[in-house]
C-alpha atoms as a printed R data frame, in Angstrom:
   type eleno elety resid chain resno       x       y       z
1  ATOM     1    CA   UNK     A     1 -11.048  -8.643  -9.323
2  ATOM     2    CA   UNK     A     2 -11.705 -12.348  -8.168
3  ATOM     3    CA   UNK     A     3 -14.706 -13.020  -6.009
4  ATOM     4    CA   UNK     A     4 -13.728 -13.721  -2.836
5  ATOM     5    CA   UNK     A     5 -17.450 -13.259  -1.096
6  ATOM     6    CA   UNK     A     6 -15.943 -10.270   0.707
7  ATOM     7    CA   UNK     A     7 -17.994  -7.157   0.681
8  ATOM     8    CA   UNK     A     8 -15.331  -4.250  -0.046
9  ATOM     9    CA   UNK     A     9 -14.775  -0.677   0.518
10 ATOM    10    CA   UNK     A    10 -12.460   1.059  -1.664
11 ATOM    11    CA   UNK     A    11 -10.084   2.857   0.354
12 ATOM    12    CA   UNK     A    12  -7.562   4.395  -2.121
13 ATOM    13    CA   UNK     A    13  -7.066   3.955  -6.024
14 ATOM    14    CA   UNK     A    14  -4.798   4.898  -8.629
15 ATOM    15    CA   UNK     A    15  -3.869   4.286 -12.341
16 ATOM    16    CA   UNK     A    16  -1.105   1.428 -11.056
17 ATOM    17    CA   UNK     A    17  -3.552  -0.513  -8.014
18 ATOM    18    CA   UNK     A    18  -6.109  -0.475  -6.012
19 ATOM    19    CA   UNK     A    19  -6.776  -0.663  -1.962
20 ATOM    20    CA   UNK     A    20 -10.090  -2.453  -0.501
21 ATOM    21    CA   UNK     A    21 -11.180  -3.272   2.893
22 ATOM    22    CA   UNK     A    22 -13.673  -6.155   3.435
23 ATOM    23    CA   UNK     A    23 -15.974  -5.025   5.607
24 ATOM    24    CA   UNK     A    24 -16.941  -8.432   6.759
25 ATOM    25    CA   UNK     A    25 -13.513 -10.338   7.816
26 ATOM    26    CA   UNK     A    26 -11.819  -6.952   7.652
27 ATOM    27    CA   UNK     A    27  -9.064  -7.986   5.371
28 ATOM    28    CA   UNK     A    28  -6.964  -5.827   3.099
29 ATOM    29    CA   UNK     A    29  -7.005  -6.461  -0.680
30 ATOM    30    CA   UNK     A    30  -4.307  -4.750  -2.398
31 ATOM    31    CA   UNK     A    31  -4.513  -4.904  -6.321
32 ATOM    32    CA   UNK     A    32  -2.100  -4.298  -8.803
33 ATOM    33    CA   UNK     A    33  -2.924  -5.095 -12.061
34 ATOM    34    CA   UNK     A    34  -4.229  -8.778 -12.850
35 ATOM    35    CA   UNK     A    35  -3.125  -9.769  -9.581
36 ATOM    36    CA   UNK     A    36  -4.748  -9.509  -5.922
37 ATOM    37    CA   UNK     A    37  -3.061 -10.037  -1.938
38 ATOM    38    CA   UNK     A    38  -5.061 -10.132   0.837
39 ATOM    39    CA   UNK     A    39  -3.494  -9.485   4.201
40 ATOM    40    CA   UNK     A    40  -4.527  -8.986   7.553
41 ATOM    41    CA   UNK     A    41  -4.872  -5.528   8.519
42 ATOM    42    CA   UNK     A    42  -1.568  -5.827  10.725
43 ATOM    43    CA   UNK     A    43   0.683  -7.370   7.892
44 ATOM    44    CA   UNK     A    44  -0.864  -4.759   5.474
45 ATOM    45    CA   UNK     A    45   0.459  -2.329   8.319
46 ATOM    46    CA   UNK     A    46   3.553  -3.430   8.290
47 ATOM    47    CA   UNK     A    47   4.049  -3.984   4.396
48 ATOM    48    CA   UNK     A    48   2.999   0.100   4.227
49 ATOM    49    CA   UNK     A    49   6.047   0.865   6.492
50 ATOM    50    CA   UNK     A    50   8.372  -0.953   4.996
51 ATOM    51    CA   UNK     A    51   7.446   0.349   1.338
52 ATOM    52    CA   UNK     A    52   7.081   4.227   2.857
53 ATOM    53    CA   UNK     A    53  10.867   3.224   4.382
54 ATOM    54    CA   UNK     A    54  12.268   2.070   1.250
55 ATOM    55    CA   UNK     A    55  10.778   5.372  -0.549
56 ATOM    56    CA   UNK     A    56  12.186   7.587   1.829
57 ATOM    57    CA   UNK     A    57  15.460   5.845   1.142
58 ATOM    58    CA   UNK     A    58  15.143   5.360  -2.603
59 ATOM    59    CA   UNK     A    59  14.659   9.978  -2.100
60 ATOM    60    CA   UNK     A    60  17.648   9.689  -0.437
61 ATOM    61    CA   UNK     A    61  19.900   8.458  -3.304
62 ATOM    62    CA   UNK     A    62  18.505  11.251  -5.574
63 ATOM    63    CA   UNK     A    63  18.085   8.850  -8.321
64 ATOM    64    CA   UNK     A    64  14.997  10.002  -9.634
65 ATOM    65    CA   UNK     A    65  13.192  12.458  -7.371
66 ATOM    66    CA   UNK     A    66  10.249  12.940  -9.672
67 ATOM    67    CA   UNK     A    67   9.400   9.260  -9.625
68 ATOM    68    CA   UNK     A    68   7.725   9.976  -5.246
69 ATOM    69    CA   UNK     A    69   7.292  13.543  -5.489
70 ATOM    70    CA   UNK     A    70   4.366  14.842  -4.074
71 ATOM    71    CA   UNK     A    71   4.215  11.685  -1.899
72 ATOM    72    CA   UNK     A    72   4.922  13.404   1.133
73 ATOM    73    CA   UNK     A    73   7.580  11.418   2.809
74 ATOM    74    CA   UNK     A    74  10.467  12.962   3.783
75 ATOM    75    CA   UNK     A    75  11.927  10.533   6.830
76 ATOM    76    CA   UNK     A    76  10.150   7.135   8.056
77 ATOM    77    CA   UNK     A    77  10.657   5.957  11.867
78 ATOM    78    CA   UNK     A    78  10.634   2.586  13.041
79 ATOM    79    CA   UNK     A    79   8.095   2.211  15.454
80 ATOM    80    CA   UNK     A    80   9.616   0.809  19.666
């Protein structure tokens, strides 16, 4: 990852990316592969529940299943 002078905590990882906090400015870094966003922690927010919506949709077309199981969505709400 770039040096951005942020001090990060890792908050979740897997094979495909990578999530960090920066415990200074509190912005999210989201990594996947060679390539790294930072958002504020309310667009971050927001970018989760749209993704967890689309998977919970993508589930719904029984495409391929296997490809979220285990995720634990099963229906996504749009928050008032």
């Amino acid at each position: 990852m770039t040096d951005t002078g942020c001090t990060l905590q890792r908050l979740s990882s897997s094979a495909t990316c990578e999530v960090h906090a920066c415990l200074g400015c509190g912005a999210v870094h989201l990594t996947i592969g060679p390539m790294t966003w930072r958002f504020q922690p309310e667009r971050f927010v927001e970018i989760t529940r749209v993704v967890a919506e689309a998977v919970a949709r993508y589930r719904a077309l029984n495409l391929d299943e296997s490809a979220t199981a285990g995720l634990g969505i099963t229906a996504v709400s749009r928050p008032q």
